[in-house]
C-alpha positions in Angstrom: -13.3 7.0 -36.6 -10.2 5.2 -35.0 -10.0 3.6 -31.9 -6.5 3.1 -30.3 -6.0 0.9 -27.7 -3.2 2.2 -24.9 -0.7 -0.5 -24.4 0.0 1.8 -20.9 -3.3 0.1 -19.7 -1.7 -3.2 -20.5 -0.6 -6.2 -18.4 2.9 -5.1 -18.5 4.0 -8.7 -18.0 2.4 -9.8 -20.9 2.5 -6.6 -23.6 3.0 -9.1 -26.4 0.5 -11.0 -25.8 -1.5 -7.6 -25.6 -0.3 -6.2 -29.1 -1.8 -9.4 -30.2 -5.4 -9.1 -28.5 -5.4 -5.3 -30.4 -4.6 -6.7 -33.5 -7.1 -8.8 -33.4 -9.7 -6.4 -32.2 -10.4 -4.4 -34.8 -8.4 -1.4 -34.3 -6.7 0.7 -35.9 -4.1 2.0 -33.8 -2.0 1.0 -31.2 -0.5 3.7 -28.3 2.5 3.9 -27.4 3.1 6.0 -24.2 6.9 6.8 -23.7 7.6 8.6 -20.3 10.8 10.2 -19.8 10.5 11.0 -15.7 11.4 14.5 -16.3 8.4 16.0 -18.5 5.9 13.3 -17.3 6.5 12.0 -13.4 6.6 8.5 -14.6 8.8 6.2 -16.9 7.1 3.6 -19.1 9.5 1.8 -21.7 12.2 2.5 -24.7 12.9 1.6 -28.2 14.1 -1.7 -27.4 10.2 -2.5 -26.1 8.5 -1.1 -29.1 11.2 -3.0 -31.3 10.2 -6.4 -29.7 6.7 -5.7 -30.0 6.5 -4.9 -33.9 6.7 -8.2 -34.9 3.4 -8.5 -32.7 1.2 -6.8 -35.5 2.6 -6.0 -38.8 -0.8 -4.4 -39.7 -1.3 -1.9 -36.9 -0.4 1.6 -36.6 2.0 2.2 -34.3 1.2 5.9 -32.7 4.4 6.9 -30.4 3.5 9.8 -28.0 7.2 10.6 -26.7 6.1 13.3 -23.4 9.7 13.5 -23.2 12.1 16.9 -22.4 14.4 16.0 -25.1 12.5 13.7 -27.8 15.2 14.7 -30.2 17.5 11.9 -28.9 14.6 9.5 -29.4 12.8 9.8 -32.8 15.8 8.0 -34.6 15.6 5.1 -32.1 11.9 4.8 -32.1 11.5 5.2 -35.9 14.0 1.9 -36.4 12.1 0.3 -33.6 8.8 0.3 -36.0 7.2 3.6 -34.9 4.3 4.9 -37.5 4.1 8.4 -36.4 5.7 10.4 -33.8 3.8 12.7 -31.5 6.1 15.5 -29.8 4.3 18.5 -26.9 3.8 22.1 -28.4 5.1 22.8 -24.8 8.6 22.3 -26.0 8.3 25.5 -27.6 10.5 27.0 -30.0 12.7 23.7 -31.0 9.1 22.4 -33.1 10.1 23.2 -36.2 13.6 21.5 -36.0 11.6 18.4 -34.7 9.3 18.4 -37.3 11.8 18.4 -40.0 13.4 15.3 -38.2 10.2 13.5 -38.1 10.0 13.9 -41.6 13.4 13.2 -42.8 12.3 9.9 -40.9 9.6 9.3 -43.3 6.9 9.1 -40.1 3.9 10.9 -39.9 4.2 14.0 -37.8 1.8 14.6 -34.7 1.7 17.5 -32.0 0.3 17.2 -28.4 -0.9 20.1 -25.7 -1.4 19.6 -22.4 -4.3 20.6 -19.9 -3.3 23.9 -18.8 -2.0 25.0 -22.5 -3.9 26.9 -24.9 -5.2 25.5 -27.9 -3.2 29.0 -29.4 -0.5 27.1 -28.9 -0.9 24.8 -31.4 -2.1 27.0 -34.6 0.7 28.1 -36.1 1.6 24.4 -36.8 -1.6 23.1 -37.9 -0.9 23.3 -41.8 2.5 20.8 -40.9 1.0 18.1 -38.7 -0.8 15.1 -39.4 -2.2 14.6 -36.1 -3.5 17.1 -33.3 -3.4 14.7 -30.0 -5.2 17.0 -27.6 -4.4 15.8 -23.5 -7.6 15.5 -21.4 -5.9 14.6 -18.3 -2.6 15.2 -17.2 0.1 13.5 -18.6 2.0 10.3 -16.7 -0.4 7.8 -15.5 -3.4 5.8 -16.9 -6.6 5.8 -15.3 -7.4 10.0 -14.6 -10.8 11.2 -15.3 -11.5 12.8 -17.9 -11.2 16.5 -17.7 -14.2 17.9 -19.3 -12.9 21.4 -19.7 -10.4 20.5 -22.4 -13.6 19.6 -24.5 -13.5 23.5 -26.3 -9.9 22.7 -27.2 -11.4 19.8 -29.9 -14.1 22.0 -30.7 -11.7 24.5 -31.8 -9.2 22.4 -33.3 -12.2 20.9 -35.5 -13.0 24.7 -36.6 -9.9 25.8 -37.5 -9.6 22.0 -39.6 -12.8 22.8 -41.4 -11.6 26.7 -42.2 -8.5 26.4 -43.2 -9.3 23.1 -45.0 -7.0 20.9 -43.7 -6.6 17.0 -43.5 -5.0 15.9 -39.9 -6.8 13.8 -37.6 -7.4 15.2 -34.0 -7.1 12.6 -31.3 -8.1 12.4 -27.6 -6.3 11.0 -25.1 -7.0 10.4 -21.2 -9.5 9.1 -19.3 -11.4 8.0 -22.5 -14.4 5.5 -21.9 -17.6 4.9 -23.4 -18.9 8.1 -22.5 -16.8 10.6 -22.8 -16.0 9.0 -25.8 -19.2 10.0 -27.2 -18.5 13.7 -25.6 -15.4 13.7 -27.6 -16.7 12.7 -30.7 -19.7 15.2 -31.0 -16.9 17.7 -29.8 -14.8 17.0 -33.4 -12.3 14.0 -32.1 -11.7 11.2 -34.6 -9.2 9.3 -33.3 -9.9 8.0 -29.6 -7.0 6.8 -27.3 -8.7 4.9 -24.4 -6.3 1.9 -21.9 -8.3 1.2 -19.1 -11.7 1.6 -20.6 -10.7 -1.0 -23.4 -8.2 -3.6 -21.4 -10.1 -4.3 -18.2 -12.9 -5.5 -20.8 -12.7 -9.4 -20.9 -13.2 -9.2 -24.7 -10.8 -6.2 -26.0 -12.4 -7.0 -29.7 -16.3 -6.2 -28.1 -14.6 -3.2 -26.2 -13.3 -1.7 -29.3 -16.5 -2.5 -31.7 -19.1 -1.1 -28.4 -16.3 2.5 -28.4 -16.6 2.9 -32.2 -20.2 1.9 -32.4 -20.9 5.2 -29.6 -18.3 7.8 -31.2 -19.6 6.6 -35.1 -21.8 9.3 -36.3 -25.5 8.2 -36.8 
């Protein structure tokens, strides 16, 4: 199981100082939301952020969600800045495979997001080229949402179609995350666990993160 903290739930006037409490927490990952104002009503931070912040953690994985209308512009940047993988939406439809091959070329690990109201259909045909299936459970743009409950058949399918067709990515949740729809999530097929708010407005980020991976870790 990996637990990865969302540096959108951070102080935003002290993000290095927040790379630095997940490093030393024990997880994995670290999030990365980047916001575009056009696909996701919101605008977070660019390249040059993530560049500053690398330095932060040499050890953690940095996991770049790009909910951006034209992510093509932005893998090249975000890869230099010390991105680990890149996550693009199935929702930009038939340019996918292009992006893919640009990921790659890159030498970062390819992930693939869906929204809400998209079908988990949507996502299929790519499931044999990803390494990560980041499934939305809230929609996209701004941290604290509750958790929307009916997304849970989406990661119970992804994990089917995994365990069929024998493949290896990781399927992640992400959005409105805490300790118990964590739990939800994990019984559901999720193994990687995106959580902000749940995990920063903890006093101790490092008890945060071992309680979450204590509940999701199968008994």
């Amino acid at each position: 199981m990996i637990i990865a903290p969302s540096l959108l739930a951070a102080d935003f006037s002290r993000l290095a100082k927040a790379v630095r409490r997940v490093d030393e927490s024990g997880a994995e990952w670290l999030h990365l939301d980047i916001m575009d104002g056009h696909f996701v009503p919101n605008i977070s931070f660019g390249p040059a952020v993530v560049r500053a912040l690398r330095p932060g953690s040499r050890k953690l994985f940095f996991d770049v969600h790009l909910m951006c209308s034209k992510p093509e512009i932005l893998l090249e940047p975000f890869a230099q800045a010390g991105a680990d993988q890149l996550i693009i939406h199935v929702e930009l439809g038939d340019r996918i495979p292009q992006l893919f091959w640009a990921i790659r070329k890159l030498g970062k690990s390819v992930g693939l997001s869906l929204n809400p109201p998209t079908a988990i259909s949507q996502v299929r045909p790519y499931l044999e080229q990803i390494d990560h299936l980041l499934v939305m459970t809230v929609n996209p743009g701004f941290g604290g949402q509750e958790f929307i409950y009916e997304t849970l058949p989406k990661l119970q399918q992804a994990a089917t179609w995994r365990r069929e067709q024998g493949l290896k990515f990781t399927i992640g949740v992400d959005g409105g995350v805490d300790f118990k729809t964590a739990r939800d999530c994990a019984g559901a097929g999720a193994d990687v666990f995106v959580s902000g708010t749940a995990l920063f407005q903890q006093r101790s980020l490092k008890g945060a993160v071992t309680k979450l991976r204590r509940i999701v870790t199968p008994r």
